[in-house]
gemmi code that builds the backbone of each chain (N, CA, C; Angstrom):
import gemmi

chains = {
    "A": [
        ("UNK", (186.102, -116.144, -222.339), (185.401, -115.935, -223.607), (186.033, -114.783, -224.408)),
        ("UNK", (186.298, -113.894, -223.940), (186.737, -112.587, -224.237), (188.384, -112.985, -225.084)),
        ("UNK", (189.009, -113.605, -224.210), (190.343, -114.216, -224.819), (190.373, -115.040, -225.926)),
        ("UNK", (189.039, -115.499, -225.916), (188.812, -116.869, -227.044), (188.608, -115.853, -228.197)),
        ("UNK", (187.748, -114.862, -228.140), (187.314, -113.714, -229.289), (188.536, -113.651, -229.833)),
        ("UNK", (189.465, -113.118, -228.759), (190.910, -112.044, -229.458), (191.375, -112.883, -230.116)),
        ("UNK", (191.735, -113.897, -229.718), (193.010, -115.577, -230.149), (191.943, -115.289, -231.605)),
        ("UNK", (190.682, -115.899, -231.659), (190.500, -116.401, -233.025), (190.257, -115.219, -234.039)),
        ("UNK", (189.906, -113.971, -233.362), (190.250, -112.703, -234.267), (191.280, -112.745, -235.579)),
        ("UNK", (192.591, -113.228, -234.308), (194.264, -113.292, -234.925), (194.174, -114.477, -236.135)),
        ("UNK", (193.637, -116.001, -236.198), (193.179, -117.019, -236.784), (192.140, -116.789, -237.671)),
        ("UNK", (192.930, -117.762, -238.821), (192.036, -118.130, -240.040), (191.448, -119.786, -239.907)),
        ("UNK", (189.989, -119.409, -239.958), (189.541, -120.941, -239.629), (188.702, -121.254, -240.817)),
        ("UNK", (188.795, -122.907, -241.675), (188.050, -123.189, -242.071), (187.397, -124.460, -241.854)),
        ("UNK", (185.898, -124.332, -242.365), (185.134, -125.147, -241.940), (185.882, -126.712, -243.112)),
        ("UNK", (186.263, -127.742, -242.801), (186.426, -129.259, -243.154), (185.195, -129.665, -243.393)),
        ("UNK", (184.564, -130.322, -242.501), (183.248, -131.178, -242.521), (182.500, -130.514, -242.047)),
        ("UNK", (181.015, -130.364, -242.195), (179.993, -130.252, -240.919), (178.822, -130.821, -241.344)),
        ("UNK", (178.326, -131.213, -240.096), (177.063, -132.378, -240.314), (175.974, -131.930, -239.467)),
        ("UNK", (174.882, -131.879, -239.506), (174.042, -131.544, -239.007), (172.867, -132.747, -238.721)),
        ("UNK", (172.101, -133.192, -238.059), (171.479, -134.282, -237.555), (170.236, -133.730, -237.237)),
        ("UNK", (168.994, -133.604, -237.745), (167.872, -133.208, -236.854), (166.662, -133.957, -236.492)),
        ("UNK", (166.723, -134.194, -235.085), (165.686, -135.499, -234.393), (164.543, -134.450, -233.754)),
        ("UNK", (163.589, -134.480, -234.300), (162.469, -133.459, -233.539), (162.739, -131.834, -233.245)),
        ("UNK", (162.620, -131.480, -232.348), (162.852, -129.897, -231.786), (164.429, -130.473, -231.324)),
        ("UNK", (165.275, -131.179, -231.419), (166.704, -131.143, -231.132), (167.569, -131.093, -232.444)),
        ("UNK", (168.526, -130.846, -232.240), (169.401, -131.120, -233.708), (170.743, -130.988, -232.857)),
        ("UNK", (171.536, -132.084, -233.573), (173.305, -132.181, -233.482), (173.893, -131.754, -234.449)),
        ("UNK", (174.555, -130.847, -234.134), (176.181, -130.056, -235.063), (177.400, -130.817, -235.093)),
        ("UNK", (178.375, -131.716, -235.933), (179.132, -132.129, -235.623), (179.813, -131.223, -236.480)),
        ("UNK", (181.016, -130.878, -236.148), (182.214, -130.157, -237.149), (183.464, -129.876, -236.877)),
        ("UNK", (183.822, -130.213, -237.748), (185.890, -130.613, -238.084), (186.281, -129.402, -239.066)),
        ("UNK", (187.302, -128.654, -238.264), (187.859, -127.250, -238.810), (189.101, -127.414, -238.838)),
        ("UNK", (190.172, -126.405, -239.483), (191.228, -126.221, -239.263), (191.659, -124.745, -239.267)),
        ("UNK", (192.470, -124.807, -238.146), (192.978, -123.225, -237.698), (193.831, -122.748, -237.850)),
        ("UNK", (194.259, -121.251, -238.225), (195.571, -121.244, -238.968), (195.832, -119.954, -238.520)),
        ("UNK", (197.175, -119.459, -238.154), (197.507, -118.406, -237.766), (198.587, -117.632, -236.821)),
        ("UNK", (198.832, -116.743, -236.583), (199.645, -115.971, -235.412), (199.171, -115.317, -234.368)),
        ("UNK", (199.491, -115.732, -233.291), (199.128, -115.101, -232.008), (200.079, -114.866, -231.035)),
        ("UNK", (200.027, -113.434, -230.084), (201.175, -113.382, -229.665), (202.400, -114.115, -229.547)),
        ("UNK", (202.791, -113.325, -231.157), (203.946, -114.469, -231.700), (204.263, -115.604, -231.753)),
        ("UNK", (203.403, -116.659, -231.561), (203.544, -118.031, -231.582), (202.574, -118.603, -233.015)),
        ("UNK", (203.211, -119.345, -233.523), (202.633, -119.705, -234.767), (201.293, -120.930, -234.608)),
        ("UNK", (200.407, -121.133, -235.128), (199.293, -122.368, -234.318), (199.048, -122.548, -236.485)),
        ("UNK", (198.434, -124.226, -235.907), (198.180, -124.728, -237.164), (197.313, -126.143, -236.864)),
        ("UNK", (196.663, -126.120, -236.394), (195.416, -127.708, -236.110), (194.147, -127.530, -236.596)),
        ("UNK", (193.681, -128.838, -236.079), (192.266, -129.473, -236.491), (191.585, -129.397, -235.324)),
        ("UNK", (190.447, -128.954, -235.599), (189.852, -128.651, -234.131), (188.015, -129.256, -234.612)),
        ("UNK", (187.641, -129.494, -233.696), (186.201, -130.482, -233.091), (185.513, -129.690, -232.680)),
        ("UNK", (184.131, -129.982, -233.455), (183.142, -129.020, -232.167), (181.642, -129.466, -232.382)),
        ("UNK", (181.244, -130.126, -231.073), (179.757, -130.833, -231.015), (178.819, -129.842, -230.611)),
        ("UNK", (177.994, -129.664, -230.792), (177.030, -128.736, -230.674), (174.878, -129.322, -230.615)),
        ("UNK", (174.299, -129.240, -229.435), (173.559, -129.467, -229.183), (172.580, -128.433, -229.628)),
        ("UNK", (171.520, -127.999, -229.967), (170.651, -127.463, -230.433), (169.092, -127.853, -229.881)),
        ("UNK", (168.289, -126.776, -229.480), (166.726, -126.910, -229.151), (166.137, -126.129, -230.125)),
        ("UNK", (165.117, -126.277, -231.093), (163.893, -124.913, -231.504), (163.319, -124.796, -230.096)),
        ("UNK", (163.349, -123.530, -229.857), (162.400, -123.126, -228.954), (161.666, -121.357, -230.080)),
        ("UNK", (160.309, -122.016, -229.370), (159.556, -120.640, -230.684), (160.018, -120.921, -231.918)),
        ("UNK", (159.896, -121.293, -232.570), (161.281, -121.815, -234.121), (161.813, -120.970, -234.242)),
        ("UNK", (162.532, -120.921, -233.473), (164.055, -120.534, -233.155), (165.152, -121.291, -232.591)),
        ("UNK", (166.054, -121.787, -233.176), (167.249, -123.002, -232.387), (167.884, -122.105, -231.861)),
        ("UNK", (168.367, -122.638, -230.785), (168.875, -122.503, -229.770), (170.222, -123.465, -228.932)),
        ("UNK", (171.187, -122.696, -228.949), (172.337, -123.660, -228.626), (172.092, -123.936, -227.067)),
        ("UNK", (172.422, -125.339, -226.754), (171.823, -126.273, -225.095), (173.315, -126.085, -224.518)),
        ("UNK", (174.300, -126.841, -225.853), (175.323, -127.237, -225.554), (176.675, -127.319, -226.262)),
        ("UNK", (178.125, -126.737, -226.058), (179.059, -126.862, -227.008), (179.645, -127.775, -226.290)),
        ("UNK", (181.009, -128.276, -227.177), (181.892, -129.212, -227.057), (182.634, -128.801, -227.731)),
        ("UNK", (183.941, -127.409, -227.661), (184.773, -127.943, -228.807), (186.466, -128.511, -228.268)),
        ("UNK", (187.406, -128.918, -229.120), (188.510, -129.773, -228.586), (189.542, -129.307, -229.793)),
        ("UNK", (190.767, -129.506, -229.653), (191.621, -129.198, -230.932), (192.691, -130.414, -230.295)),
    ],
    "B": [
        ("UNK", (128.618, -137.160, -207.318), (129.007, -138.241, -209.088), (130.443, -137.093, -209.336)),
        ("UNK", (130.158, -136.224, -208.983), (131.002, -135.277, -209.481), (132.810, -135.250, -208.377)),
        ("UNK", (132.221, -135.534, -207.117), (134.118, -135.993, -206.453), (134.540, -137.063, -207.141)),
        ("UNK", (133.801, -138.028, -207.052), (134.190, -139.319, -207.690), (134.913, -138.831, -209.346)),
        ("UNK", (134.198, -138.402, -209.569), (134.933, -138.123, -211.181), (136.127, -137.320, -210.752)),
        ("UNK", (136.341, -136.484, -210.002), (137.290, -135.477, -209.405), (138.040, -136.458, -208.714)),
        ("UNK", (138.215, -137.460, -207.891), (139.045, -138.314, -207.443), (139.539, -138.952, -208.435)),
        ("UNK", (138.786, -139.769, -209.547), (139.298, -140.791, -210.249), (140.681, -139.719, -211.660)),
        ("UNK", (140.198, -138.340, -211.299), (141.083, -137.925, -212.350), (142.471, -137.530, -211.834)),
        ("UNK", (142.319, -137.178, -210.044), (143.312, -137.250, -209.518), (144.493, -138.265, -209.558)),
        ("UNK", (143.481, -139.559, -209.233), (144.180, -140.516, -209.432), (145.174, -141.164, -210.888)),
        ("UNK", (144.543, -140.579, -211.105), (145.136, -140.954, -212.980), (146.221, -139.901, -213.433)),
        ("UNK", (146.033, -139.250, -212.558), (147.521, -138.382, -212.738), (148.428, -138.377, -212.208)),
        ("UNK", (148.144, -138.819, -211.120), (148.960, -139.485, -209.876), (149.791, -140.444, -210.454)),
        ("UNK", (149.327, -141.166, -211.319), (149.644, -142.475, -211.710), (150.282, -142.102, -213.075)),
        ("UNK", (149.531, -141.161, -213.934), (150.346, -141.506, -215.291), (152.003, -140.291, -214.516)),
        ("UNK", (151.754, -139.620, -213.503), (153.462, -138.540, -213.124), (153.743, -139.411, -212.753)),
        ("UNK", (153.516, -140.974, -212.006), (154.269, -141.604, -211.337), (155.394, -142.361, -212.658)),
        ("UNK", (154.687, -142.705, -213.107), (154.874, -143.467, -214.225), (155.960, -143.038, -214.966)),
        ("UNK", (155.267, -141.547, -215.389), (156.488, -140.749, -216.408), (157.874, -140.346, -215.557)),
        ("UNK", (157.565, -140.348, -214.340), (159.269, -140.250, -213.248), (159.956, -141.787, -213.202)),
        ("UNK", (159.275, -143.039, -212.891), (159.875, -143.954, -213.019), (160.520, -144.422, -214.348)),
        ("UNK", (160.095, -144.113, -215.888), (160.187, -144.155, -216.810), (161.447, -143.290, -217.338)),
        ("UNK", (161.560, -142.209, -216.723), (162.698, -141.276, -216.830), (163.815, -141.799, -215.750)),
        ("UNK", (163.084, -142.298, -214.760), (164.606, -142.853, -213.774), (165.168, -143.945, -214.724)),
        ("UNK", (164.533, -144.806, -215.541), (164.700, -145.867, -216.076), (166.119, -145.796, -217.023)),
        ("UNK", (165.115, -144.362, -218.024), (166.367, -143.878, -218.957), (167.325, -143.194, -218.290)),
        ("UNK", (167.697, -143.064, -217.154), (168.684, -142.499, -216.674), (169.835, -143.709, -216.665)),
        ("UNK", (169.177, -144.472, -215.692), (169.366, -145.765, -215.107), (170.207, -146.504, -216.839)),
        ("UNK", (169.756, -146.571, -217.817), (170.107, -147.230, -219.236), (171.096, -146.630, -219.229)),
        ("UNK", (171.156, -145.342, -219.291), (172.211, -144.365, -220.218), (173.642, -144.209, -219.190)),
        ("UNK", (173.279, -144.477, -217.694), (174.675, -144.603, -216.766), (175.225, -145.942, -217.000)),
        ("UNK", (174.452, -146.908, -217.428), (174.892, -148.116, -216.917), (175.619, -148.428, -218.616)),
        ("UNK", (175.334, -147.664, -219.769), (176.037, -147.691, -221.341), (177.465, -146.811, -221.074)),
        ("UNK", (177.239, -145.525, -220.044), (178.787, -144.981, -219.792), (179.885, -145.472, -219.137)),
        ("UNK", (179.152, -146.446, -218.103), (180.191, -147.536, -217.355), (180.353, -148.285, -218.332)),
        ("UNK", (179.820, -148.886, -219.169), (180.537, -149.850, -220.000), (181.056, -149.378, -221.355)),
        ("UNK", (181.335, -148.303, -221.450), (181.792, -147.252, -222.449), (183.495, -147.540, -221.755)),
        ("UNK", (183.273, -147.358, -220.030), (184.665, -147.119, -219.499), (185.271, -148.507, -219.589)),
        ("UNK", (184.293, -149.325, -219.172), (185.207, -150.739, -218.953), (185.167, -150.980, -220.782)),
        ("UNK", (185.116, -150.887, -221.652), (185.251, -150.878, -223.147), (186.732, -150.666, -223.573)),
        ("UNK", (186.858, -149.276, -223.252), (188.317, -148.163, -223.143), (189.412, -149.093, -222.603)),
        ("UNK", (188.805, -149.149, -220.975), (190.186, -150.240, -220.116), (190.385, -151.254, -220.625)),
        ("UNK", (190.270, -152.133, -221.399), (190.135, -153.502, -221.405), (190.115, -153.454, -223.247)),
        ("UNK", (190.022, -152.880, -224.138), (190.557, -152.787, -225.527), (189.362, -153.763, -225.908)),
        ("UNK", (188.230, -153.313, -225.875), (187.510, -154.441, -225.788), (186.072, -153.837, -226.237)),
        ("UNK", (186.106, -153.819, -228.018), (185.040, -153.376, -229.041), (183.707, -154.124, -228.465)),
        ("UNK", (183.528, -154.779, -227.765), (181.631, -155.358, -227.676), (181.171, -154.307, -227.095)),
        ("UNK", (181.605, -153.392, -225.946), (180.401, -152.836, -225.303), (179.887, -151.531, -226.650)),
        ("UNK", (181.287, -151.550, -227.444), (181.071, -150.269, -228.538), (179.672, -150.876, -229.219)),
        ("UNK", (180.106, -151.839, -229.932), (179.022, -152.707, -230.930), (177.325, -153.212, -230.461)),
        ("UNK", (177.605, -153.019, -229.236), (176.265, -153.319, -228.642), (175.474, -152.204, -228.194)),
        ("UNK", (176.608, -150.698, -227.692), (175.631, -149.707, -227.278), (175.345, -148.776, -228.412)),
        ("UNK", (176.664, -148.876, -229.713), (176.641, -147.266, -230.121), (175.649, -148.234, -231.521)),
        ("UNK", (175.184, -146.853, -232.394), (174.465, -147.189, -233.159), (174.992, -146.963, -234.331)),
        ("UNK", (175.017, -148.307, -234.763), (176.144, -148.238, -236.391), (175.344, -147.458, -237.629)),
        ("UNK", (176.125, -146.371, -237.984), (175.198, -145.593, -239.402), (176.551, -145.304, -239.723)),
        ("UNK", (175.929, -144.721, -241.360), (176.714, -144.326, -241.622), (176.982, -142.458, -241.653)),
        ("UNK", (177.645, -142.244, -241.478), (177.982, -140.870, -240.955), (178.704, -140.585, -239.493)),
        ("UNK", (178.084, -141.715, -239.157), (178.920, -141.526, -237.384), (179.981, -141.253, -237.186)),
        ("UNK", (180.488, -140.163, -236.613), (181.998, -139.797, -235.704), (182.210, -139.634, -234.733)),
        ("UNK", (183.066, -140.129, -234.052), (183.813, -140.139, -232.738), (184.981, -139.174, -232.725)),
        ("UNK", (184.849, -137.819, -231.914), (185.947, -137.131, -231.657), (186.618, -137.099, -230.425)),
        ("UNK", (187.549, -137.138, -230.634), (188.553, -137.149, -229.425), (189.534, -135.971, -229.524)),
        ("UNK", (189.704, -134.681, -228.652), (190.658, -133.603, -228.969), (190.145, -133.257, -230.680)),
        ("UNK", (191.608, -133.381, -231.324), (191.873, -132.544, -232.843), (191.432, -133.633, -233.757)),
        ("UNK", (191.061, -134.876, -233.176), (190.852, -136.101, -234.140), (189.531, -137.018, -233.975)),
        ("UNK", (189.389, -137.578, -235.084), (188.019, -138.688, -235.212), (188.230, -139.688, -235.819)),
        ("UNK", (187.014, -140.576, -235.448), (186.831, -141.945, -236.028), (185.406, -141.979, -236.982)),
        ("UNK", (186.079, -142.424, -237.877), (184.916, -142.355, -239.234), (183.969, -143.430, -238.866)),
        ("UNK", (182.528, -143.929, -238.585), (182.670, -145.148, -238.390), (182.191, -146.080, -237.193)),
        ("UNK", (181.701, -146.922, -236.888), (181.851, -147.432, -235.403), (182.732, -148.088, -235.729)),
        ("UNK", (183.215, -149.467, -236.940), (184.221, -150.171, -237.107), (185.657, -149.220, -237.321)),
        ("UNK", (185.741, -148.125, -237.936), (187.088, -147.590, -237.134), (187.203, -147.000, -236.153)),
        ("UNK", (186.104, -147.001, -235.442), (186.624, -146.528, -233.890), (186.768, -147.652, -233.034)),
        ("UNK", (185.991, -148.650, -233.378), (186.498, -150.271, -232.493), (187.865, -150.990, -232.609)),
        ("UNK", (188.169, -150.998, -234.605), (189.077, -151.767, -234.861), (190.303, -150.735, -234.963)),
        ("UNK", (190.548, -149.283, -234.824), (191.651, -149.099, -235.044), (192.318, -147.808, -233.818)),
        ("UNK", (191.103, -148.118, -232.875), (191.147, -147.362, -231.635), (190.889, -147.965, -230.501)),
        ("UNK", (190.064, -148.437, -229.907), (189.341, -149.440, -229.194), (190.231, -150.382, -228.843)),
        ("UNK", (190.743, -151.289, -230.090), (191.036, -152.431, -229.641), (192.691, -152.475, -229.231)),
        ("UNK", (193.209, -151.370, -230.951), (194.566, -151.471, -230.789), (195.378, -150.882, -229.106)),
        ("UNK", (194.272, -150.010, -228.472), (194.938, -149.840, -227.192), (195.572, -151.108, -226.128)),
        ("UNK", (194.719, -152.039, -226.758), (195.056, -152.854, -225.365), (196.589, -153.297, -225.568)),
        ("UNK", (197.120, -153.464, -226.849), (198.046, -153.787, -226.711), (198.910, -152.572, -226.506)),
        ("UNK", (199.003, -151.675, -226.977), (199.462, -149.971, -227.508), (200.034, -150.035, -225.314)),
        ("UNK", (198.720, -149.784, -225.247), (199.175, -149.633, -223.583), (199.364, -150.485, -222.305)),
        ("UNK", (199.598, -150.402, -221.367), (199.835, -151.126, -220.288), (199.086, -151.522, -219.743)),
        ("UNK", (198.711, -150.707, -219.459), (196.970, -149.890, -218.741), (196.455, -149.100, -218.907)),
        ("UNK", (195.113, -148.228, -218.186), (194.389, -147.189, -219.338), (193.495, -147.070, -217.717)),
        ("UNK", (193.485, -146.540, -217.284), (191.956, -145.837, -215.732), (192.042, -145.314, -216.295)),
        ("UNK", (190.115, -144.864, -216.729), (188.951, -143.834, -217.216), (188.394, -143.828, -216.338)),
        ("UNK", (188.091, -142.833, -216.024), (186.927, -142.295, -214.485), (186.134, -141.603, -215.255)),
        ("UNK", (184.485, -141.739, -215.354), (183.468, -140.921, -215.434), (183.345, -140.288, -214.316)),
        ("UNK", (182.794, -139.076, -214.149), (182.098, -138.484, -212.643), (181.834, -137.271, -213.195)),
        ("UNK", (180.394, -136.703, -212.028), (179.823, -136.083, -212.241), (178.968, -135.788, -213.343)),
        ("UNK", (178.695, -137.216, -213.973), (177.897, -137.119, -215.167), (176.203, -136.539, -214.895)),
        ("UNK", (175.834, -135.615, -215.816), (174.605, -135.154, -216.102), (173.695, -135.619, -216.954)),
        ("UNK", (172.677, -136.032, -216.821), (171.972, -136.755, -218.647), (170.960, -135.909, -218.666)),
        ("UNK", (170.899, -135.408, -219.584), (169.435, -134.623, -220.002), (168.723, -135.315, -221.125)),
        ("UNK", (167.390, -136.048, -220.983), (166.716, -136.525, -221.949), (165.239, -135.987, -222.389)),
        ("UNK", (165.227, -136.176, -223.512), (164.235, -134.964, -224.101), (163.709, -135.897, -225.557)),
        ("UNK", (162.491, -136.725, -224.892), (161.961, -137.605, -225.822), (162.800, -138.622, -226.051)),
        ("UNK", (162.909, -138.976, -227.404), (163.616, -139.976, -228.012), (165.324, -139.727, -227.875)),
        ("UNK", (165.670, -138.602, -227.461), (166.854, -138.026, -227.652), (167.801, -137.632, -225.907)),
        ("UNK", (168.606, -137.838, -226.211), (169.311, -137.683, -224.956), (170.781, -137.106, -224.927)),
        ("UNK", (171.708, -136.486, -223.514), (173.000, -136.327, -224.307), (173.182, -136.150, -222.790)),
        ("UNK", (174.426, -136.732, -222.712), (174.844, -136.582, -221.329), (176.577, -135.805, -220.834)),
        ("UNK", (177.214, -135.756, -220.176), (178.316, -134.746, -219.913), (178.689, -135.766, -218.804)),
        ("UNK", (180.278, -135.509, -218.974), (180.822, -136.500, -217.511), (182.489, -135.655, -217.381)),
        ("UNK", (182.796, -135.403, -216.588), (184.092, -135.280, -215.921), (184.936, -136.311, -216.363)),
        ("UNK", (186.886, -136.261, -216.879), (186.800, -137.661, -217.316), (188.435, -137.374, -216.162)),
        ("UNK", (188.715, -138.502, -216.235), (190.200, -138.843, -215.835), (190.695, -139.773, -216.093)),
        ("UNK", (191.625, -139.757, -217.127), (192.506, -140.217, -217.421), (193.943, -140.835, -217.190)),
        ("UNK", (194.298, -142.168, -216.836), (195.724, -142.135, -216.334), (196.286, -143.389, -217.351)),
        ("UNK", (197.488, -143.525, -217.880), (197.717, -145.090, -218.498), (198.840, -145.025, -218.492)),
        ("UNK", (199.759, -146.208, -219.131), (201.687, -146.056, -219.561), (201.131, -146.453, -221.169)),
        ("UNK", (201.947, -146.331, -222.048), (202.232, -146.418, -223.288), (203.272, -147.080, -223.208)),
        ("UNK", (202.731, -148.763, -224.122), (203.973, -149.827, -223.710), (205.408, -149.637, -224.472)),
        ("UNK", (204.960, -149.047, -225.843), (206.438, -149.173, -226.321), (207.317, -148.137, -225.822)),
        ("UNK", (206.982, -146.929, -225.402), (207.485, -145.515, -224.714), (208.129, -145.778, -223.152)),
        ("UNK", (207.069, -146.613, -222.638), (207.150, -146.289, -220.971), (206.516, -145.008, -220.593)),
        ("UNK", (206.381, -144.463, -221.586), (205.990, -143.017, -221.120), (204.421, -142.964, -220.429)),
        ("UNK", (203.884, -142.657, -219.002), (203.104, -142.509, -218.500), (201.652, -140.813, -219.055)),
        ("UNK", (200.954, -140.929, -218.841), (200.170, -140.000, -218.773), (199.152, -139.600, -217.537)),
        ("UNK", (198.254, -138.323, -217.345), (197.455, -138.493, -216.527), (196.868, -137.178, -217.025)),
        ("UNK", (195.935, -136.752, -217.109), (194.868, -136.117, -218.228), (193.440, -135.920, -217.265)),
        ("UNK", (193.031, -134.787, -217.197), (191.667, -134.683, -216.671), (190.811, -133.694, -217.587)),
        ("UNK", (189.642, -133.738, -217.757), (188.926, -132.931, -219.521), (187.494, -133.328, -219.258)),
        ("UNK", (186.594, -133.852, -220.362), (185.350, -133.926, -220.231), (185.041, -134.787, -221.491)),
        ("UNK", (183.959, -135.040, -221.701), (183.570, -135.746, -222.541), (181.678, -135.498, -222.581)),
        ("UNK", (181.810, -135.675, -224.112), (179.679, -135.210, -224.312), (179.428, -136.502, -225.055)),
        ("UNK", (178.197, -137.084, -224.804), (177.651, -138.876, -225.409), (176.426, -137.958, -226.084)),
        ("UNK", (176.057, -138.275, -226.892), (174.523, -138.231, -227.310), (174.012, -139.857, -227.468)),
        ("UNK", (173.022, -139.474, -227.674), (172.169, -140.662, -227.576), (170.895, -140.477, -228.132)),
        ("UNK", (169.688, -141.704, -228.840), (168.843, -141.688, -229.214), (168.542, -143.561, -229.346)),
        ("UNK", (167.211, -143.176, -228.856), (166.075, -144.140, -228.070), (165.901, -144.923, -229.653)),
        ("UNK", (166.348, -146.081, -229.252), (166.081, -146.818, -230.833), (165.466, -148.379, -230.560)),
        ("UNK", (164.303, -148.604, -230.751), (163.196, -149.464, -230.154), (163.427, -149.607, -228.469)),
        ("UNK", (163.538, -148.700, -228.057), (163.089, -148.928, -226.767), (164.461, -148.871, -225.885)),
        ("UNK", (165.715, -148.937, -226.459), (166.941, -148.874, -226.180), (167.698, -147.651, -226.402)),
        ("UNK", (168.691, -147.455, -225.963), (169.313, -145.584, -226.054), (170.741, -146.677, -226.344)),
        ("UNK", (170.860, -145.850, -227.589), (171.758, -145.810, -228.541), (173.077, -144.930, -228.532)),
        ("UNK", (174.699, -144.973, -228.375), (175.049, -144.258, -228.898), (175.154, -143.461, -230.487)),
        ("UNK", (174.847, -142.256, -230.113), (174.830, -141.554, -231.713), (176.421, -140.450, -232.052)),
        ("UNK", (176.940, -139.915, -230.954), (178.388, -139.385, -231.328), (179.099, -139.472, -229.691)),
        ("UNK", (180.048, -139.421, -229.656), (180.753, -139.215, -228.449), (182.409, -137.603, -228.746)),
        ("UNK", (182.637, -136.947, -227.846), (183.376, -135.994, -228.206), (184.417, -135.893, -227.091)),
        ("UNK", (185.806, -136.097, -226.898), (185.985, -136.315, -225.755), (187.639, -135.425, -225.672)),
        ("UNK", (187.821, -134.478, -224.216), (188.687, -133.701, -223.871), (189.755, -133.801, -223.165)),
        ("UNK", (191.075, -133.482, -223.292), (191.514, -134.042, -222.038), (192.746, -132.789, -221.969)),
        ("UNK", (193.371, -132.551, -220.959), (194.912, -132.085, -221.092), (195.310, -132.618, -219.824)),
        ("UNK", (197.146, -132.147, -219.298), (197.683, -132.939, -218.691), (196.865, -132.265, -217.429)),
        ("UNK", (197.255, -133.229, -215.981), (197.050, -132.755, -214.941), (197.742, -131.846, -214.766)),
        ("UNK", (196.826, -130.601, -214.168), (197.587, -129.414, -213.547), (197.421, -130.184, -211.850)),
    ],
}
model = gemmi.Model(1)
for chain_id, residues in chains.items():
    chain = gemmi.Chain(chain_id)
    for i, (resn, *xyz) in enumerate(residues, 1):
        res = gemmi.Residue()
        res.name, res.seqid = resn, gemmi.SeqId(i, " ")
        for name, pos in zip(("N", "CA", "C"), xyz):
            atom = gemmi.Atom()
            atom.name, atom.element = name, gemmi.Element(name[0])
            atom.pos, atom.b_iso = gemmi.Position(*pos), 0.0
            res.add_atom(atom)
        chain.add_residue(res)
    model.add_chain(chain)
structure = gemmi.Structure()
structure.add_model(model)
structure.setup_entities()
């Protein structure tokens, strides 16, 4: 996790799509980004995925579950 | 008068937990038996099990890694199907799948493995990652609603 912080520190990300779905006290996040940037010297440039599960608990949402992929 | 009322309420709870566990084995039971045919779908280039489990709207996406399918008809007709010819062969292994269902709504997690050749290449693969299904109960049936799926090479 800690490594994931630093990497996307270095990265410029923007949000593409995002969709949001809400069925009762659950809700789905779908979202399509693209990442842009330098990291220990290696250049990165993709599209990256990320599903996201959601509960209100207390109305408050609450993440269950990620999914992301590039 | 008063056990009797105290028995008969026992009993009725007995019966409606029995009920609500068999009812939940049920949807378990639905939602494994839509991921096996999710796999034999994949192997076999072969859009029905898509068209029959996932639930056609509009907005739906299918991600795979950095990419998606807009669509259930472009994820059948320009993913789905074109594999069968694209590849040789294609083993998908689910395992260790989890389903958590919560009302009308459901979403499950599976271990995936991946192995196929790519016919015009020769070039082989073998890939192990994960994959997340959601799902939602649509007259009485569990529906696919997105699928998201991971892979890199075998270490």
């Amino acid at each position: 996790m800690l490594s994931d912080m630093k990497y996307l520190a270095a990265m410029k990300s923007e949000t593409l799509e995002h969709q949001v779905t809400i069925l009762g006290n659950t809700a789905i996040s779908a979202s399509r980004s693209h990442t842009k940037g330098t990291y220990k010297g290696k250049e990165r440039n993709y599209q990256g995925m990320e599903t996201m599960v959601l509960e209100k608990q207390n109305g408050k949402w609450k993440i269950k579950h990620i999914h992301w992929s590039h | 008068m008063t056990k009797f009322v105290a028995i008969t309420m026992l009993s009725m709870l007995a019966f409606f937990s029995n009920a609500h566990d068999k009812s939940h084995m049920n949807d378990e039971k639905q939602i494994t038996h839509i991921i096996h045919q999710i796999k034999y779908g994949w192997e076999n280039g072969d859009g029905k099990p898509f068209r029959k489990h996932f639930l056609d709207f509009k907005g739906a996406r299918y991600f795979e890694l950095g990419g998606q399918n807009v669509g259930l008809t472009d994820l059948v007709e320009h993913h789905v199907e074109p594999e069968k010819d694209a590849l040789v062969f294609l083993n998908l292994d689910f395992s260790n799948i989890q389903i958590h269902i919560e009302d009308e709504f459901a979403w499950a997690l599976a271990d995936t493995a991946v192995k196929g050749e790519v016919r015009k290449s020769g070039k082989t693969f073998d890939k192990t990652g994960f994959q997340t299904f959601l799902f939602k109960k649509v007259d009485g049936d569990w529906k696919v609603l997105h699928t998201h799926s991971s892979s890199r090479n075998r270490k």
